[in-house]
C-alpha positions, -999 to 999 in steps of 0.1 A, spaced: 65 -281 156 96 -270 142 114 -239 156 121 -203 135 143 -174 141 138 -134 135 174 -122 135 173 -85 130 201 -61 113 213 -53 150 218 -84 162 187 -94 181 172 -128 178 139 -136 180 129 -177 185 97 -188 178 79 -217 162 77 -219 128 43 -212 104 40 -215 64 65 -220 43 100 -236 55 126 -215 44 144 -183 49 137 -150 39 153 -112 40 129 -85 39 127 -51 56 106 -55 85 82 -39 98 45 -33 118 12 -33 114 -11 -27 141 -47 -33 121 -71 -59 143 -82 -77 113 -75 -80 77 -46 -96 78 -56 -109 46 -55 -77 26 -24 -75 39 -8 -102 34 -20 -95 -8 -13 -57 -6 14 -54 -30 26 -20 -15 43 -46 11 64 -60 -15 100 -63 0 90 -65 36 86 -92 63 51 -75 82 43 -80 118 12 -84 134 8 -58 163 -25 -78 172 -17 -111 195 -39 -134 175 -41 -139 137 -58 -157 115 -84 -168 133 -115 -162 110 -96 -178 82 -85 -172 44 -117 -170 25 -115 -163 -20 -132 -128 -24 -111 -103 0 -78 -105 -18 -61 -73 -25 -41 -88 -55 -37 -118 -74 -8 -127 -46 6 -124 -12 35 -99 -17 52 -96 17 84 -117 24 75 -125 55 49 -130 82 54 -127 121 26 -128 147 21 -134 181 -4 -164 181 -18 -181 148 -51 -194 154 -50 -232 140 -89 -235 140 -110 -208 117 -141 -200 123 -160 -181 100 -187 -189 75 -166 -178 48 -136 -193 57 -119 -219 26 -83 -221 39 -64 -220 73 -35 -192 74 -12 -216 78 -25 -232 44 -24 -198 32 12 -191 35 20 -227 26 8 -221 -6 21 -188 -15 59 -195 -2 55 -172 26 80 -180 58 65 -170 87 74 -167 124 46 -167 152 51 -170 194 71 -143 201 72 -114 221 57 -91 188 53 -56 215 90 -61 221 96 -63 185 74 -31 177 93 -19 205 130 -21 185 112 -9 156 97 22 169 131 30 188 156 24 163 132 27 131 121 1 105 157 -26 96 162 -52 79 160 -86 90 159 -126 80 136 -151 87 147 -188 90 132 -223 101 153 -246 119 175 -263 93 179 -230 75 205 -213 92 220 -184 77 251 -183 64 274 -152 66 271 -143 32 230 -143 36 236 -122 74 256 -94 50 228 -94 19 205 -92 50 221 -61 64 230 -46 28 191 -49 16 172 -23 1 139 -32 -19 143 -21 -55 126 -23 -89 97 -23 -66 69 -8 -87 83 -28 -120 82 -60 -99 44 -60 -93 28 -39 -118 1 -56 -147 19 -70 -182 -7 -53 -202 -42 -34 -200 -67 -54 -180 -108 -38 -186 -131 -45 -158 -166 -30 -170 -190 -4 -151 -216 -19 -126 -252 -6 -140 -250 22 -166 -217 29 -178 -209 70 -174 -170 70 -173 -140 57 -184 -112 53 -160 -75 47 -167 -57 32 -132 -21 32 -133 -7 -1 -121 20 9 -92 3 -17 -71 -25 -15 -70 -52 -31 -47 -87 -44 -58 -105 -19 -37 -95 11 -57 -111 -9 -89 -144 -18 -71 -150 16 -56 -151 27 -94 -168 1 -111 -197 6 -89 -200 41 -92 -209 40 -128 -168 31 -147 -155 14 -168 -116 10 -152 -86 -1 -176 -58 -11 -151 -28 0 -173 11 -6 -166 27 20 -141 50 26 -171 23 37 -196 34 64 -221 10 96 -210 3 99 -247 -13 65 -248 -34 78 -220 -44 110 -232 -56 99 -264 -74 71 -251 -107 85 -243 -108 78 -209 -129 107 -186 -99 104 -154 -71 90 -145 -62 70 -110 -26 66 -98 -23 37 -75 -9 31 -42 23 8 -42 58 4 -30 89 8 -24 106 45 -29 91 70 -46 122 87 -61 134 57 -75 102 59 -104 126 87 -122 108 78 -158 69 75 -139 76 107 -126 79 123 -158 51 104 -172 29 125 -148 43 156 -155 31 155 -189 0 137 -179 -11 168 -153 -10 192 -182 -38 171 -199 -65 187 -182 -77 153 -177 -86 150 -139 -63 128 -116 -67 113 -85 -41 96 -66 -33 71 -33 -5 64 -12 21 58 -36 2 78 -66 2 108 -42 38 110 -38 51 106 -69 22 130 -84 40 155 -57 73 145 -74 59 158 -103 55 193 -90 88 198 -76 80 184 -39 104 161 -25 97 132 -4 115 114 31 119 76 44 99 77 79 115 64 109 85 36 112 61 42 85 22 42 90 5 9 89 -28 1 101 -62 11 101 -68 40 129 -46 68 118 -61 103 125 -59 128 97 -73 161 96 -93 182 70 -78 218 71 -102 233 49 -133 215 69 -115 214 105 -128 176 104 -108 148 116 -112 111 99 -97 81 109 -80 60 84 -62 32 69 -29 38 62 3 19 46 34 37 39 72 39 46 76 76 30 58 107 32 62 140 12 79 168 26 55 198 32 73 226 34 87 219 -3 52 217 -22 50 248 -43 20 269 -28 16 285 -63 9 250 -75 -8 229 -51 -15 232 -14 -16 210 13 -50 202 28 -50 170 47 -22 163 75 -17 132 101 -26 145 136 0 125 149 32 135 136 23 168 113 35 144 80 12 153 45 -14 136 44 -34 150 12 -29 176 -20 -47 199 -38 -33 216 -72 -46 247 -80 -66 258 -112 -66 219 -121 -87 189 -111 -62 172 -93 -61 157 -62 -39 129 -39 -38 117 -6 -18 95 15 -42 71 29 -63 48 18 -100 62 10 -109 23 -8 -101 3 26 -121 -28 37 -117 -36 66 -115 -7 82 -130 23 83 -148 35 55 -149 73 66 -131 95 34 -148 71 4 -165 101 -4 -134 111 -21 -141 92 -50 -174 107 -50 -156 142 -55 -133 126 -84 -162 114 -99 -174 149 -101 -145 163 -113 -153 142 -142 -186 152 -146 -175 186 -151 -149 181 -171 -168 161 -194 -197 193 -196 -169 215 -202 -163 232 -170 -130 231 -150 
């Protein structure tokens, strides 16, 4: 097997054997530390820009199989674990990881010391880094683009073309418009079959087109990249919150929905990736566990408490974790209520949007 590098923004190098793709690749990097679902991951486009590693020792070892993609795609950059399992077993199972990655252009990096890497990464925060198979050395023009990287565009790089319809399961009561920032699959199935029709639009949809389209809600997506950067999205939802249309957003949709209102947002040292963050109900003194993915978070103390208040928060570092606006049918949350695998624990949430709708639609607010 061929050898592969990590060689970070600092300095350290990382040498491994080489998995996927032969190549190089720049990417910020950073962790996950889910115990499955690598899969989703790898086709979660809110990764876009970033080389992911795998907290868990072994991946891939229950295979690639056709119906849990998150996107049409793999997004990420790159792929680092500690072991990849060569041998698959699982029932569903079409493609090795290593097929997987092969196929997509992925480079990825396995056998090395990933708990040191987390280490670095929890110390000195998320940085950049390359990824290279033996015969790819980097030159020092690719070491500086390296060091110099930021992911931008990131939302116009992986949002829909056009308007794509997927049709209610069973009796059709709703129609939904989902703004494309990246969105996963999930979100769309956890619609569909609770009785909507769901148009995946462009993140850049004009609100107008929207709010005359006859469509009973509107979800915003999770995604990438920094929210601040969506300067023209941003004022879409302005517009689009004034509709009296209700509005649910994820991950990415919650932030720049807070954007909207005046709240501003900040890069976390680390982020939040994986699938057992605790965040806790204020209103219902509940704790869930939860899926999370995200490199930014919205700044608390600067959401207007004449317009929205803050009613979910992560139990382990105080960060906003969900929004409420007042007088309107609006809500947003940070984490990921459509997750699979993992668990499955605030799905009701789009039980409570889907009664926002129903009220809206018999004339209450």
């Amino acid at each position: 097997m061929k050898k592969a590098y990590l060689l970070l923004a600092d300095g350290t190098l990382f040498e491994g054997t080489a998995v996927g793709y032969e190549g190089q690749c720049i990417g910020e990097v950073v962790f996950n530390t889910g115990m499955a679902g690598y899969q989703e991951v790898l086709t979660d486009p809110s990764y876009f820009g970033q080389i992911v590693t795998m907290t868990y020792p072994l991946v891939g070892n229950y295979g690639i199989n056709f119906e849990d993609y998150e996107s049409r795609k793999s997004w990420v950059s790159g792929f680092i674990m500690r072991e990849m399992c060569d041998l698959p077993s699982n029932w569903r199972c079409k493609l090795s990881l290593d097929d997987y990655l092969k196929s997509q252009k992925v480079v990825g990096l396995a056998g090395i010391d990933t708990r040191r890497l987390t280490r670095i990464l929890r110390n000195s925060g998320v940085m950049n880094g390359v990824i290279y198979t033996e015969g790819y050395q980097p030159d020092k023009q690719t070491i500086a683009d390296m060091k110099a990287y930021v992911v931008k565009d990131a939302v116009k790089s992986v949002t829909c073309a056009e308007n794509i319809v997927h049709p209610a399961e069973g009796e059709q009561n709703y129609r939904v418009a989902l703004f494309d920032y990246g969105v996963k699959y999930n979100i769309e199935r956890e619609l569909c079959k609770r009785g909507c029709e769901v148009t995946i639009i462009p993140g850049d949809t004009a609100p107008e087109t929207v709010i005359g389209g006859g469509y009973d809600g509107i979800m915003l997506s999770n995604g990438p990249g920094d929210p601040a950067e969506n300067v023209q999205i941003v004022e879409n939802l302005k517009t689009l919150r004034e509709s009296g249309i209700p509005i649910f957003g994820i991950c990415l949709g919650h932030q720049l929905m807070s954007l909207a209102i005046g709240a501003e947002t900040c890069k976390l040292k680390y982020g939040h990736r994986g699938v057992n963050h605790p965040v806790k109900d204020l209103d219902e003194d509940r704790t869930y566990i939860t899926s999370q993915n995200h490199g930014y978070a919205v700044v608390g103390e600067t959401v207007d408490p004449a317009v929205a208040r803050v009613r979910y928060v992560n139990l382990n570092d105080g960060t906003v974790e969900g929004v409420e606006h007042i007088g309107k049918p609006i809500f947003t949350v940070q984490y990921h209520p459509e997750v699979c695998p993992g668990p499955m624990d605030t799905s009701y949430l789009f039980d409570i949007f889907i009664e926002n709708m129903e009220k809206t639609k018999g004339g209450a607010q």
